[in-house]
C-alpha positions in Angstrom: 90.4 139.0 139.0 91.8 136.8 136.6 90.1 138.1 132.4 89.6 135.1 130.5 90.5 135.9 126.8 88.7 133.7 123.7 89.9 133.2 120.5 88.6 134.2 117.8 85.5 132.5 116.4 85.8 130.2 113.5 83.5 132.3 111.5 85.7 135.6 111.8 88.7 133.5 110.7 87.1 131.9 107.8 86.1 135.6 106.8 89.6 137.2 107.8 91.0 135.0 105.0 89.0 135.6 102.5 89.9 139.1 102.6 87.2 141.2 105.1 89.9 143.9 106.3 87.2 144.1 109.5 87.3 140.9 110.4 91.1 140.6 109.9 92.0 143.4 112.1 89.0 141.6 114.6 91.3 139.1 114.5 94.5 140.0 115.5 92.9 142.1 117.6 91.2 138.9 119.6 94.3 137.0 119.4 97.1 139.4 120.7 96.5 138.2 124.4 97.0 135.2 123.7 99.9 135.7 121.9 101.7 138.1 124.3 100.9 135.5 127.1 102.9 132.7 124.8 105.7 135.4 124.1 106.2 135.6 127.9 106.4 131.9 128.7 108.4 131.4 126.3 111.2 134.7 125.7 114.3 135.5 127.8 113.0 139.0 128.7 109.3 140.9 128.5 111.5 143.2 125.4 112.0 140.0 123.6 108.7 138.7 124.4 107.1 142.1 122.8 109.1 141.9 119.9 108.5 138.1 119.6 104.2 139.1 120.0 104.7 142.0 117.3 106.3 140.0 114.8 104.0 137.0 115.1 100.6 138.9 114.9 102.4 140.7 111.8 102.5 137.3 110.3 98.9 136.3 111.6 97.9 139.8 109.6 100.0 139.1 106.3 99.3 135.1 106.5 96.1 134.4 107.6 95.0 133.0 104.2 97.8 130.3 105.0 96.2 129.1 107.6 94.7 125.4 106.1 92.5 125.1 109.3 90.5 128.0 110.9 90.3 126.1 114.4 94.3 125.5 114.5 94.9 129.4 114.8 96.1 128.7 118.5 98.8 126.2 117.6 99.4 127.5 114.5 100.2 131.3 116.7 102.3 129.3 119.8 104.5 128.2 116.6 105.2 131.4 115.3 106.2 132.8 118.4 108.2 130.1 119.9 110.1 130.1 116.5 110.7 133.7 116.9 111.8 133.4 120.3 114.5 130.9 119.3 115.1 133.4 116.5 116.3 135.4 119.2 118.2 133.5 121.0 119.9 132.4 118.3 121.0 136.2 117.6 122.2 136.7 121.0 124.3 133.3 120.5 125.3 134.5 117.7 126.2 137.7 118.5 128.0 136.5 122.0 129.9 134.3 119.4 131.0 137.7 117.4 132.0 139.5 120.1 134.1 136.5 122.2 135.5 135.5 118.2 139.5 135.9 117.9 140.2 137.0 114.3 141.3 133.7 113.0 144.4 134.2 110.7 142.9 133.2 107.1 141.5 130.0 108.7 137.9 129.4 106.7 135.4 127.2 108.6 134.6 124.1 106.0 130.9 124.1 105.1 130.0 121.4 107.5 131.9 122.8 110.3 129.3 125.8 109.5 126.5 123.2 109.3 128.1 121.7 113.1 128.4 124.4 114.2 124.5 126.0 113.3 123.0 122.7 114.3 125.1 123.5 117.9 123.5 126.7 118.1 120.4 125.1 117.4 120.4 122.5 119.6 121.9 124.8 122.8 118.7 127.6 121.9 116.3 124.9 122.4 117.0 123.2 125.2 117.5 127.7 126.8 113.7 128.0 125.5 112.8 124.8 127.7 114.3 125.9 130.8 111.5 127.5 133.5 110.8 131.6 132.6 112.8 132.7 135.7 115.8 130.4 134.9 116.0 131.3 131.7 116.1 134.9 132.3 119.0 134.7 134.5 121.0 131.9 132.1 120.2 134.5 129.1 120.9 137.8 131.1 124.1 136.5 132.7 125.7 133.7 130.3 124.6 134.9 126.8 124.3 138.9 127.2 127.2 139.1 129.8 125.4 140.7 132.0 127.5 141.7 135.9 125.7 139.4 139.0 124.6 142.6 140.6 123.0 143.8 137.5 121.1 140.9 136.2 119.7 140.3 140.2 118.9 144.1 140.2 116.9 144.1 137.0 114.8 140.8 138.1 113.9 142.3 141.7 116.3 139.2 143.0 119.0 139.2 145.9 122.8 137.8 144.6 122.3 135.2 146.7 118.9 134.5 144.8 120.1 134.9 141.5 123.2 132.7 141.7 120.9 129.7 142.4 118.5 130.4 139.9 121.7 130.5 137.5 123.2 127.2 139.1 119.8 125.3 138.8 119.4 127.1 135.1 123.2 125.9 134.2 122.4 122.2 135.5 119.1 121.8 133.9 120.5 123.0 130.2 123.7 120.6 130.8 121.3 117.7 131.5 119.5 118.4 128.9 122.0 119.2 126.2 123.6 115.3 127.9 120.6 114.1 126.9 120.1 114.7 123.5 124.2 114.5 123.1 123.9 111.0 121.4 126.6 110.8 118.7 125.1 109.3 115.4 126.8 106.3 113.7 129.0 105.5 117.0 131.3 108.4 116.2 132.2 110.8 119.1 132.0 114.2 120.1 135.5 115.7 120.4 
């Protein structure tokens, strides 16, 4: 039997942010289903999609008075948490960056190589967040975290076999993607 979770009433909203600690804790409280269902649709992994839930009801909590309109508390929560998802996909990128970086021998990046090279990393953790839950996993697992074959089919209850196409599909549709949106501005091209 499939639970069928509401949001919170307009009412408890409008009196969350004015202050009612109650009604605020109602709140969050109503809401957190929601939001962990969002985290998992949209994360690499159920750990990032609990830390990716945590952090965005922490906001709701600390925020609500932001919150212009009381009925957009559903878009205004799928927001938070898909930012925070590509928050952490842009760590991992970042961090696989780190660790695959050769010390470079007093060579400083100009600032809009940095910018480049940001808007890259940008660009390459959207189109991953786009991708299907079960190819994602796999691209994350095995081509950001570095994660052995065997390891990354073990953890997802997947044969090799299994998990190699679900990494070939997930490879194919982030290429066609990133192709797609690879339109060089002002005529100039990519290197």
């Amino acid at each position: 039997m499939n639970q069928r979770f509401t949001w919170p009433d307009e009412r408890l909203i409008k009196a969350a942010q004015d202050g009612d600690v109650t009604s605020l804790t109602t709140v969050v409280m109503e809401s957190q289903p929601h939001v962990r269902r969002f985290a998992l649709s949209l994360c690499s992994s159920p750990q990032d999609a609990e830390d990716a839930a945590q952090e965005a009801l922490i906001i709701l909590y600390r925020k609500i008075g932001t919150l212009r309109a009381t009925g957009a508390l559903a878009s205004w929560m799928f927001r938070i948490v898909r930012n925070e998802c590509l928050r952490q996909v842009r760590l991992l990128v970042s961090r696989s960056d780190e660790a695959t970086a050769e010390p470079e021998p007093a060579a400083e990046p100009s600032a809009e190589d940095a910018v480049l090279h940001r808007l890259e990393a940008e660009r390459i953790a959207a189109a991953v967040s786009l991708l299907p839950r079960d190819q994602r996993q796999v691209l994350i697992m095995r081509d950001v975290q570095g994660l052995p074959g065997r390891t990354v089919a073990h953890s997802l209850g997947l044969s090799s076999a299994a998990m190699k196409s679900r990494l070939h599909r997930a490879r194919a549709a982030l290429r066609d993607a990133l192709a797609a949106t690879d339109q060089p501005a002002g005529g100039v091209s990519r290197p």
